[in-house]
Residue frames relative to the residue before (quaternion, step in Angstrom):
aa qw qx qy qz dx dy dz
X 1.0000 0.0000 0.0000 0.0000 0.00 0.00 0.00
X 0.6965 0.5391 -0.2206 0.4190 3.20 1.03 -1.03
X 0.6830 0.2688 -0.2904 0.6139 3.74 1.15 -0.27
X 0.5814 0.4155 -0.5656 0.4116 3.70 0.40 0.46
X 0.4820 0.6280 -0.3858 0.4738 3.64 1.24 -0.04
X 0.6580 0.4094 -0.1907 0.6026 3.35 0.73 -1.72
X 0.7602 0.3622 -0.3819 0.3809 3.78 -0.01 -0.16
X 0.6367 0.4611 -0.2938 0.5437 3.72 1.22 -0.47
X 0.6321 0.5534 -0.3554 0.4098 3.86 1.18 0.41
X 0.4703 0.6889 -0.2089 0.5105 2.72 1.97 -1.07
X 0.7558 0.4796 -0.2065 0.3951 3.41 0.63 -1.78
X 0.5308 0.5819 -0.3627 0.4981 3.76 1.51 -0.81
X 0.6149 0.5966 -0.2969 0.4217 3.40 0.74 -1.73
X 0.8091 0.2946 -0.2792 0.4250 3.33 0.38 -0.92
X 0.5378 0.6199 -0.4631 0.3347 3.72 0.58 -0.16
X 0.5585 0.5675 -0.4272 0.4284 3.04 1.36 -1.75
X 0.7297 0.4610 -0.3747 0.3386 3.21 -0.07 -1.64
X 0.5517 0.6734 -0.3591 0.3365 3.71 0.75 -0.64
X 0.7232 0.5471 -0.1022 0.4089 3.24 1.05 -1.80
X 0.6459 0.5724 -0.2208 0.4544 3.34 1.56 -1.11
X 0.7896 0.3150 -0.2515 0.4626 3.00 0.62 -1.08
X 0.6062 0.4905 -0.4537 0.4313 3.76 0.77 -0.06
X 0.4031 0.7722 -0.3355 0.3588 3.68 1.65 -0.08
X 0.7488 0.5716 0.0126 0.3352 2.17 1.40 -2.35
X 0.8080 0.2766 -0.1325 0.5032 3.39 1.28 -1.19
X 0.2121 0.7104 -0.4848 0.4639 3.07 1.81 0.91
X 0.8315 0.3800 -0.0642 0.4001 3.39 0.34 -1.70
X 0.5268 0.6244 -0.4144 0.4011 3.64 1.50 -0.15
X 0.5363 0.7102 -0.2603 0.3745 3.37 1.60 -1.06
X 0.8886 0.2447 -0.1137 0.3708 3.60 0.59 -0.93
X 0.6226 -0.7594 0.1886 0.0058 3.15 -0.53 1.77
X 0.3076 -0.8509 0.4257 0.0115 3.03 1.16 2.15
X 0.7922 0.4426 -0.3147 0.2783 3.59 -0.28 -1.37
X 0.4970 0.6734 -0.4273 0.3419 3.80 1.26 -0.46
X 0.4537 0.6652 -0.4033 0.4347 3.36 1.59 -1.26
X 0.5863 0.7339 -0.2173 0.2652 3.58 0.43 -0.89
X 0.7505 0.1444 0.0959 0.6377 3.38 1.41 -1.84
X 0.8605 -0.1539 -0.0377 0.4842 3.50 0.97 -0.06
X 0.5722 -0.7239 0.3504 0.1607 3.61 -1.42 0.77
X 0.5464 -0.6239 0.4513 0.3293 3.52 -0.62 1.39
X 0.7544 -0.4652 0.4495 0.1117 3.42 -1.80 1.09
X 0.6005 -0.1666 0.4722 0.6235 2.35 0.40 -2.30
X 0.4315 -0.7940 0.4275 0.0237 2.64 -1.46 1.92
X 0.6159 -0.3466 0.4069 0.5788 4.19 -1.02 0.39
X 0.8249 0.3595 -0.1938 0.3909 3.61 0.43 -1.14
X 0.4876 0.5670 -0.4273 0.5082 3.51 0.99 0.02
X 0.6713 0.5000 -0.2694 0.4762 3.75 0.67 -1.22
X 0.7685 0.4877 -0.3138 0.2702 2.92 0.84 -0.79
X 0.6381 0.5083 -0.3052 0.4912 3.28 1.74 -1.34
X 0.5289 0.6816 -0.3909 0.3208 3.90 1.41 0.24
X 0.7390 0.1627 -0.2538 0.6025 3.27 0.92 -0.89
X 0.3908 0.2878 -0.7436 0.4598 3.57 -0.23 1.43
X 0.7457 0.3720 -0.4646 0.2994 3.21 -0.34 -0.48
X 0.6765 0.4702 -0.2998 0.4809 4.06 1.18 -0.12
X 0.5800 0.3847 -0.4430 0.5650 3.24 1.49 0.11
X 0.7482 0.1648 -0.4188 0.4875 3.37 0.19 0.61
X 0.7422 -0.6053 0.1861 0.2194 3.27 0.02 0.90
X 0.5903 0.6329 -0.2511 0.4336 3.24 1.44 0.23
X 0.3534 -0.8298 0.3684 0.2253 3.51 -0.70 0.70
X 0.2532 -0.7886 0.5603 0.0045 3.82 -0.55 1.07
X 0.0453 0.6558 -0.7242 0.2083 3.57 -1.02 1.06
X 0.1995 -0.6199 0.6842 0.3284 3.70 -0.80 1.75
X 0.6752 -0.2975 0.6390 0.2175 2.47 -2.85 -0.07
X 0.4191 0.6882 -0.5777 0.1305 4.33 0.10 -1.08
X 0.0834 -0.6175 0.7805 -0.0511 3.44 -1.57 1.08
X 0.1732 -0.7252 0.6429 0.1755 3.81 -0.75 0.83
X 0.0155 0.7059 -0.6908 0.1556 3.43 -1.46 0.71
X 0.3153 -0.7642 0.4895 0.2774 3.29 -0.80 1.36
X 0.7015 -0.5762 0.2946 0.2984 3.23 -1.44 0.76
X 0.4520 0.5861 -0.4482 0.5013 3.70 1.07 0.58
X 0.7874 0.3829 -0.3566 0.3259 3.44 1.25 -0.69
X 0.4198 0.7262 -0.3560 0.4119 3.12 1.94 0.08
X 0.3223 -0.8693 0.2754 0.2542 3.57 -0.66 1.23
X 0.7335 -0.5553 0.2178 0.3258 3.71 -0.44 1.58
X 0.6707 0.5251 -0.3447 0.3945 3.32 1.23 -0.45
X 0.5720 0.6544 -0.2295 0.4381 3.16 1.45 -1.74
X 0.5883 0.5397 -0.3533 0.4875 3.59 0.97 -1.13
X 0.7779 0.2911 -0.3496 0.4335 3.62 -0.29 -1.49
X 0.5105 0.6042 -0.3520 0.5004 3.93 0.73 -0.66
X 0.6948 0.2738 -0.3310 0.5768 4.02 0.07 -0.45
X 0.5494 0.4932 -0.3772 0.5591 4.30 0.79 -0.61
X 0.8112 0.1501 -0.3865 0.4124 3.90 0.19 -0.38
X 0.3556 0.7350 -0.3687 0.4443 3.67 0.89 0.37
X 0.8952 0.1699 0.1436 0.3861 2.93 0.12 -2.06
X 0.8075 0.0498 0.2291 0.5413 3.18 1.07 -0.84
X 0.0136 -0.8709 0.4842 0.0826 3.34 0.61 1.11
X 0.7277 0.4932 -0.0538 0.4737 3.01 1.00 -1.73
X 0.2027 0.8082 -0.4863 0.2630 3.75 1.51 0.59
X 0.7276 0.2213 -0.3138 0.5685 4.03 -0.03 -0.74
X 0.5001 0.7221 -0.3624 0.3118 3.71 0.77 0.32
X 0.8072 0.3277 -0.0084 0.4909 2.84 0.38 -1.72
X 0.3098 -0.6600 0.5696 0.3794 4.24 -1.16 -0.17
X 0.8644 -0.2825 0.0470 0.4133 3.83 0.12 1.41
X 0.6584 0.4160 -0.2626 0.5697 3.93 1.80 -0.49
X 0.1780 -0.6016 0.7565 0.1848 3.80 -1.24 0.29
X 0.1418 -0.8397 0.4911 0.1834 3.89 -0.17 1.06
X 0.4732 0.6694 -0.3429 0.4587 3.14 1.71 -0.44
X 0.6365 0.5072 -0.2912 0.5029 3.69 0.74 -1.20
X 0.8396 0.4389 -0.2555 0.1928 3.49 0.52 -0.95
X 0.4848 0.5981 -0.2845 0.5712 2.66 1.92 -0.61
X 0.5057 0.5701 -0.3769 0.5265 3.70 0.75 -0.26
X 0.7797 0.3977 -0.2587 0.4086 3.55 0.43 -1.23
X 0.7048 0.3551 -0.3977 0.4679 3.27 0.71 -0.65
X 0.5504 0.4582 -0.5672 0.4065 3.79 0.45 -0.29
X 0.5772 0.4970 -0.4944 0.4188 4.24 0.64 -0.53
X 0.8404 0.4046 -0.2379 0.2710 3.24 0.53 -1.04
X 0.5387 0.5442 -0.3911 0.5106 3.16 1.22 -0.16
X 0.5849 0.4052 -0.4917 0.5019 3.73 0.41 -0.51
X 0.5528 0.7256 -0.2605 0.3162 3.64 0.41 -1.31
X 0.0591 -0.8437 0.4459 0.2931 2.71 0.56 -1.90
X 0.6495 0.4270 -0.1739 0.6046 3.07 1.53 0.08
X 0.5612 -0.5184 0.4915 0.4181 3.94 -1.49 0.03
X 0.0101 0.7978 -0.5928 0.1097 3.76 0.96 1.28
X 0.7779 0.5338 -0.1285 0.3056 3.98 0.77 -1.09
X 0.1653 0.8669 -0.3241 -0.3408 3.74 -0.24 -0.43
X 0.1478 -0.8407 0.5209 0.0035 3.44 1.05 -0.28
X 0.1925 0.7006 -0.5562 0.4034 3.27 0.99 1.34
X 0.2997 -0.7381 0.5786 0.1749 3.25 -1.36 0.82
X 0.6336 -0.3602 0.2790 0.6253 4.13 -0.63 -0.01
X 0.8496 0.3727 -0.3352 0.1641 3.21 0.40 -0.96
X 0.3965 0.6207 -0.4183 0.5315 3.32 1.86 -0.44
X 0.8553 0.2573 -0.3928 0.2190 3.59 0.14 -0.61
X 0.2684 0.7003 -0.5562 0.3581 3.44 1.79 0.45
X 0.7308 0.5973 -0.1546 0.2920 2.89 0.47 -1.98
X 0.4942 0.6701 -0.2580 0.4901 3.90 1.60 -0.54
X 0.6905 0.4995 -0.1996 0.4835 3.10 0.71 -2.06
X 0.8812 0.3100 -0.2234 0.2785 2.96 -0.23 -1.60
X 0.7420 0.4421 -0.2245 0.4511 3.46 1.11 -0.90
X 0.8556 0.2831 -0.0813 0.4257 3.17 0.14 -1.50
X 0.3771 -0.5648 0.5964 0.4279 4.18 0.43 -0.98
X 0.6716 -0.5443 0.4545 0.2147 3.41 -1.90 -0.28
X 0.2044 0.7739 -0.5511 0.2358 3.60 1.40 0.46
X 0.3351 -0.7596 0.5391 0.1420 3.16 -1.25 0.25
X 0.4442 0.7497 -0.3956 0.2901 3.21 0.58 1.06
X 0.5008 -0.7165 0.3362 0.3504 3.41 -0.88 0.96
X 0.5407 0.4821 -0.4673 0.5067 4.26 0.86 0.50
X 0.4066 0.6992 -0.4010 0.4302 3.59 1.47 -0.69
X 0.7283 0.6252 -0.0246 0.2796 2.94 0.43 -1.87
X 0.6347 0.3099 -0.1409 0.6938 3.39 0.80 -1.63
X 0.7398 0.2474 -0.4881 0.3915 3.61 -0.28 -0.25
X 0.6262 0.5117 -0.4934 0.3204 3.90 0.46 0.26
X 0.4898 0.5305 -0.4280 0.5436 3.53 1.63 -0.32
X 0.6267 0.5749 -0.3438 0.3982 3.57 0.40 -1.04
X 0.5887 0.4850 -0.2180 0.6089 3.62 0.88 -1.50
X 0.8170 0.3391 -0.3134 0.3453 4.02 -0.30 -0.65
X 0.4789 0.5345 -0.4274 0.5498 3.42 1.27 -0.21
X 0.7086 0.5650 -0.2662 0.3284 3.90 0.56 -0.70
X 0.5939 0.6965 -0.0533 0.3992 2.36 1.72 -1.40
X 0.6739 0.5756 -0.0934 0.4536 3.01 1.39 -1.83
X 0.6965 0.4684 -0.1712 0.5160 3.70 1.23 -1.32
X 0.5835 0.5378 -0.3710 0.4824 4.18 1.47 -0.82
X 0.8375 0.0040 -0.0152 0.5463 3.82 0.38 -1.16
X 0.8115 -0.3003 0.3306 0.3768 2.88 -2.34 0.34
X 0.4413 -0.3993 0.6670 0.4484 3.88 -1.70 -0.40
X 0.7422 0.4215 -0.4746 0.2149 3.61 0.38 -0.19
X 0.3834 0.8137 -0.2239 0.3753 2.93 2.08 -0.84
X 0.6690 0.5165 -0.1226 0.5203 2.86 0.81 -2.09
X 0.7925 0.3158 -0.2761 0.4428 3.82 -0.32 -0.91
X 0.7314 0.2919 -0.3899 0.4773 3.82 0.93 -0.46
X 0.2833 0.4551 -0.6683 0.5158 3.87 0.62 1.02
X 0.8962 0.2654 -0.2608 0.2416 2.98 -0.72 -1.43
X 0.5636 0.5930 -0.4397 0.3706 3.55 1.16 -0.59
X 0.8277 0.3403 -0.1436 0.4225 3.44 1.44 -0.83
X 0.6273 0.3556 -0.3631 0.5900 3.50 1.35 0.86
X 0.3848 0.6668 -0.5417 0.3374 4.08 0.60 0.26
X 0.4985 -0.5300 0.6204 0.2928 3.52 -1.46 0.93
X 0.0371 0.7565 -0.6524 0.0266 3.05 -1.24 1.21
X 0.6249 0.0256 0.0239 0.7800 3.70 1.30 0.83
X 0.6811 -0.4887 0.5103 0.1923 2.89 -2.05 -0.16
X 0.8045 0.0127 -0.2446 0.5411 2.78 0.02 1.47
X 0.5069 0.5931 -0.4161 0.4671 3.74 1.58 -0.38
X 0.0126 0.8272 -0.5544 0.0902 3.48 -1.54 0.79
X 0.6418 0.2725 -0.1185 0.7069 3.65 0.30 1.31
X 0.4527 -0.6608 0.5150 0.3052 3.39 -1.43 1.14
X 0.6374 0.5788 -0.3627 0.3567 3.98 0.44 -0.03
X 0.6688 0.3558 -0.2614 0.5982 3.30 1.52 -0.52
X 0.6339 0.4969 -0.3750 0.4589 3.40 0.87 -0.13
X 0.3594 0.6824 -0.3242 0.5478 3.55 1.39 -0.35
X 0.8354 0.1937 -0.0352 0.5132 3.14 -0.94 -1.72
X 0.3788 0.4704 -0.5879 0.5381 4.42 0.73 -0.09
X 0.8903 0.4140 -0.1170 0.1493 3.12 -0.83 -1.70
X 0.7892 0.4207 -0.0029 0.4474 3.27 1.36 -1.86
X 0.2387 -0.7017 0.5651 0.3624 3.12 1.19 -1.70
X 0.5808 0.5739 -0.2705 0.5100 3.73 1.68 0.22
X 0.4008 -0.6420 0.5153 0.4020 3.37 -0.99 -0.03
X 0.6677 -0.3509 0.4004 0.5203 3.69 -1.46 0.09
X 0.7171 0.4355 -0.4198 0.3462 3.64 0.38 -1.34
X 0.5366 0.7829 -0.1423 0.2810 4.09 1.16 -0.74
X 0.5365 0.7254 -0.2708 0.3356 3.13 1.60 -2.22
X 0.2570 -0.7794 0.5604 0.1115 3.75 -0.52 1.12
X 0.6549 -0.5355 0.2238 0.4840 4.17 -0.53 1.10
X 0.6982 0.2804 -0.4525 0.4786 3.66 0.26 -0.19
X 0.5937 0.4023 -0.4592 0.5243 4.28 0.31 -0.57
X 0.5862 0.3645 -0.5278 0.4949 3.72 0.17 0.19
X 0.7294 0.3369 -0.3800 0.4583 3.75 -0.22 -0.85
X 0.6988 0.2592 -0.4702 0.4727 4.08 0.05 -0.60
X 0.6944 0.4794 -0.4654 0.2671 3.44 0.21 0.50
X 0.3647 0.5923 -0.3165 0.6450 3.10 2.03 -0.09
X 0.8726 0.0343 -0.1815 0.4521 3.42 0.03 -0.97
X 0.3211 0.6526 -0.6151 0.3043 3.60 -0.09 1.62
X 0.3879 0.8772 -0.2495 0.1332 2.99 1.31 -1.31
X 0.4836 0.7795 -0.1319 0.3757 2.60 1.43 -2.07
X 0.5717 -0.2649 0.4321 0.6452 3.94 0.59 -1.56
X 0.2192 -0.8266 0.5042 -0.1204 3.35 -0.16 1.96
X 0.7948 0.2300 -0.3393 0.4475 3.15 1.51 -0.59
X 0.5083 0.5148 -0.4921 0.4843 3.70 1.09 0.38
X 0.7848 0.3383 -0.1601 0.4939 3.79 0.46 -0.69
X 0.1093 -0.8864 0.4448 0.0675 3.19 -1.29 1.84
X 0.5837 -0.5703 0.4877 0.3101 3.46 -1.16 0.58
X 0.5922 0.7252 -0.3002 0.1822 3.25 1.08 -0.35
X 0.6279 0.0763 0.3222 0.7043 1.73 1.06 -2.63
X 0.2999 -0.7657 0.5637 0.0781 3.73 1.11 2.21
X 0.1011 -0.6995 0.6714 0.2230 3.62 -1.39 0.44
X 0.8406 -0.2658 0.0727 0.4663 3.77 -1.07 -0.17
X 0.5950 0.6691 -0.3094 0.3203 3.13 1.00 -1.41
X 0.6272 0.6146 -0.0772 0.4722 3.21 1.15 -2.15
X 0.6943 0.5082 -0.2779 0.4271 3.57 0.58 -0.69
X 0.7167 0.3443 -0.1921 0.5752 3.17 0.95 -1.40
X 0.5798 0.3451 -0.5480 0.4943 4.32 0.46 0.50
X 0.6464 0.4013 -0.4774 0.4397 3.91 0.58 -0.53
X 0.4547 0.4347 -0.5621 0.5370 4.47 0.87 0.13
X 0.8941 0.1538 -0.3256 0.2662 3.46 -0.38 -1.04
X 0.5504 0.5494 -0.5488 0.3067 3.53 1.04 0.33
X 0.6002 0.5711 -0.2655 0.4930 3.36 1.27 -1.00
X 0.3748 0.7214 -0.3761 0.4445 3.91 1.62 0.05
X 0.8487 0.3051 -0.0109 0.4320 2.91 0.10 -2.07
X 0.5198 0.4869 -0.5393 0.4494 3.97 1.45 -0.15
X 0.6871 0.4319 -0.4106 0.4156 3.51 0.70 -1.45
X 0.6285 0.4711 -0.4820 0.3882 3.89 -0.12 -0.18
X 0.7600 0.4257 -0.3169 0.3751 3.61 0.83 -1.00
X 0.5165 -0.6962 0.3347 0.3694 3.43 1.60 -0.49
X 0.2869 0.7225 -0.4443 0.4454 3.24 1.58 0.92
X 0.5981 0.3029 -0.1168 0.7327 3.94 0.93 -1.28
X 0.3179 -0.6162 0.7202 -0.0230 3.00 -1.67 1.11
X 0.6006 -0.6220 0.2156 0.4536 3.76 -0.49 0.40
X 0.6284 0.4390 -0.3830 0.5154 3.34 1.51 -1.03
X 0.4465 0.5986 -0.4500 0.4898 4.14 0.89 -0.33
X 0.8003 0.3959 -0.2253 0.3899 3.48 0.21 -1.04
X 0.5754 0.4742 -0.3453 0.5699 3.73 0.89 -0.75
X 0.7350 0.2266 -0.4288 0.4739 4.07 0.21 -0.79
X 0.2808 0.6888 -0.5741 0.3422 3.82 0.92 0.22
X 0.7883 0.1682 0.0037 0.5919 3.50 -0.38 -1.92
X 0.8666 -0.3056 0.3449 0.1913 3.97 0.17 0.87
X 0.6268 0.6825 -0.1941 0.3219 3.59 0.95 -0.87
X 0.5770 -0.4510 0.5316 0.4255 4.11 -0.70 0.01
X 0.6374 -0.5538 0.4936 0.2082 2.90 -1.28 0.51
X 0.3344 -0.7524 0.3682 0.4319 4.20 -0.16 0.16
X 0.5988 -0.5925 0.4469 0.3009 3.40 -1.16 1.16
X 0.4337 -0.7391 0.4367 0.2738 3.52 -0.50 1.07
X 0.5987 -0.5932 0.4289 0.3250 4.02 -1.00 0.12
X 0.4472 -0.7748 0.4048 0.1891 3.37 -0.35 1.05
X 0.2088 -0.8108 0.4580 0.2987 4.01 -0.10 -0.01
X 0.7276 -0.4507 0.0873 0.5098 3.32 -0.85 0.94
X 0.6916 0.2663 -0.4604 0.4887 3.96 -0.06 0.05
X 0.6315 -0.6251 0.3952 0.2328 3.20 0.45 1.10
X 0.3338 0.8040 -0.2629 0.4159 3.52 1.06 0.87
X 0.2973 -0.7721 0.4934 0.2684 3.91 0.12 0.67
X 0.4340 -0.6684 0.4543 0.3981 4.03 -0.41 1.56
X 0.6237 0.5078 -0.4835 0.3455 3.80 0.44 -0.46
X 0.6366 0.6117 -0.1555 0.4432 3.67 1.08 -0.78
X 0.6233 0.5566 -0.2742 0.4759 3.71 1.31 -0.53
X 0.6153 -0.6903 0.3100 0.2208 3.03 -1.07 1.72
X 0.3849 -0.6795 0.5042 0.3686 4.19 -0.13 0.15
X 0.3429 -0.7198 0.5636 0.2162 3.65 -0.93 0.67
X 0.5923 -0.6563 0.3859 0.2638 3.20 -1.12 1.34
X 0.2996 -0.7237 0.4939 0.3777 3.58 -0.86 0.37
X 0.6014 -0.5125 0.4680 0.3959 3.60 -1.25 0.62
X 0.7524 -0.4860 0.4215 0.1414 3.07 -1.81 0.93
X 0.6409 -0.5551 0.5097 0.1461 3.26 -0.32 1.25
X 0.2774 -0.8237 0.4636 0.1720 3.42 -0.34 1.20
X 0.5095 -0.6547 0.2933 0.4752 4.20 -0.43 0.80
């Protein structure tokens, strides 16, 4: 009993090792450093969201507007970093903390139920691989973001992804997802259209920015939380964040709103 045990660990042992390394020379294959000098066409995930749309008979054509990441508006950015990637200018392309989470989901699960992807793993999805769900998928996107991480800049990295992510069906990039959604540009996105675009991400094409449902509401509070603590959202920033009035200004001692207080005459003109 005891060596069919010791021989059926062995056989695992060796698959893993099997699975990894075909992960591994999965992800040598596709040609990181270009990312560097110029910007895919069309993404793994673009192809992909094409031929669904031709197996069912319908024609599909992304939206994507490029725009360097200065024109992208400073909020949207830190917003999509507390979402997605807090610990982004941190880490070198893994969250080990996230993963180790994911595989404990998935292993109960039994399945790729988790992601705990960092920005760059999900560049590295989009552009290379699609959204299957599969556990070689997976290891070759860690494999791929480590590469990823050593070829270009964190700015590099975050203005790909900031400018190829699914925002909707058929929407791609924070400028088309803007002017889709808003009728604004990316540089434009007023404090709450920045956070529900931060917190779609999640599943952009089931969940709307329009019409935000509960879930959505309650990631644009805690994203719009952690800006107003860090001092990104000001209070009046933070209140049109989650929807709210503006804040009732402070009365002055006669209990009077300062906008409301009578101007003092100027003194008489000397003769």
């Amino acid at each position: 009993m005891r060596g069919r045990l010791l021989v059926a660990a062995l056989a695992l042992l060796a698959l893993g090792a099997a699975v990894v390394g075909l992960a591994a020379v999965r992800a040598s294959l596709y040609d990181v450093d270009r990312l560097d000098r110029t910007v895919p066409t069309r993404t793994a995930l673009m192809r992909q969201r094409q031929a669904a749309a031709a197996r069912r008979g319908r024609p599909w054509r992304p939206r994507r507007i490029w725009v360097p990441y200065e024109r992208i508006s400073p909020l949207l950015r830190r917003a999509v970093l507390v979402a997605e990637d807090d610990a982004f200018f941190q880490h070198g392309g893994l969250d080990w903390n996230e993963l180790r989470e994911a595989a404990r989901r998935d292993l109960e699960e039994r399945r790729v139920a988790r992601g705990g992807s960092t920005i760059t793993q999900q560049l590295a999805k989009n552009v290379f691989l699609g959204d299957q769900r599969t556990l070689t998928r997976k290891l070759t996107e860690v494999f791929l973001a480590l590469r990823m991480e050593r070829a270009l800049s964190k700015h590099r990295i975050f203005e790909l992804y900031l400018n190829l992510i699914e925002w909707g069906d058929g929407v791609f990039g924070a400028e088309a997802a803007a002017r889709r959604w808003f009728g604004v540009s990316a540089a434009d996105l007023t404090p709450r259209q920045a956070l529900l675009l931060a917190a779609v991400i999640i599943n952009p094409r089931r969940y709307s920015v329009i019409d935000p449902p509960r879930r959505i509401e309650r990631r644009v509070r805690l994203i719009a939380g952690r800006l107003h603590r860090r001092g990104a959202l000001d209070e009046a920033q933070y209140r049109a964040a989650l929807g709210l009035p503006p804040p009732t200004p402070p009365a002055d001692s006669t209990g009077a709103a300062p906008d409301s207080a009578t101007t003092p005459l100027s003194p008489p003109a000397p003769p």
